[in-house]
N, C-alpha and C positions, 0 to 999 in steps of 0.2 A: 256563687252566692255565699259560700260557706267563708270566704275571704272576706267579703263584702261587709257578712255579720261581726266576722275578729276583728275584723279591722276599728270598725265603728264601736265594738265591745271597749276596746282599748282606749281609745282616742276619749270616749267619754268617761273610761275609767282613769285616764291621767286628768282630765279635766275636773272631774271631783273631787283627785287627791288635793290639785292645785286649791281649789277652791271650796271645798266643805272640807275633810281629812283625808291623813296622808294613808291613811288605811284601805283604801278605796282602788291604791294600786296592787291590792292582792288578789285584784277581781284581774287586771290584767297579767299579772302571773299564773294565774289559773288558766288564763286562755292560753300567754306562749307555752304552757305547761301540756295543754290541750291538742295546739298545733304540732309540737315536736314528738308526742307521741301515736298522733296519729299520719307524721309521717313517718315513722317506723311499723304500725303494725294495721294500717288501714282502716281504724274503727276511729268514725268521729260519729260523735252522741249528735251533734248536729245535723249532719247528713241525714239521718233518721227520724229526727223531729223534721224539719224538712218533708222529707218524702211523706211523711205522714198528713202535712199539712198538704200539700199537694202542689210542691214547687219542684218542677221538670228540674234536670242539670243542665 
């Protein structure tokens, strides 16, 4: 699920740059920024919002 949201995060985040400003790919750098560090040390803020909401893995 957590792929699922970056993924989608991105994709409409190049889709805005393309089409309203090009500023709008800093929302997708925040995410690769997001995903590579919580493939180093296991915490994604995601995961947590998530479980909170009450989405199984």
């Amino acid at each position: 699920m957590v792929r699922a949201v970056a993924g989608t995060f991105v994709l409409t985040s190049i889709t805005l740059a393309y089409f309203v400003n090009i500023n709008w790919l800093l929302l997708a750098a925040f995410v690769g920024l997001n995903l590579l560090q919580s493939s180093f040390t296991k915490f994604c803020p995601l995961e947590i919002i998530l479980g909170k909401l009450g989405v199984k893995n």
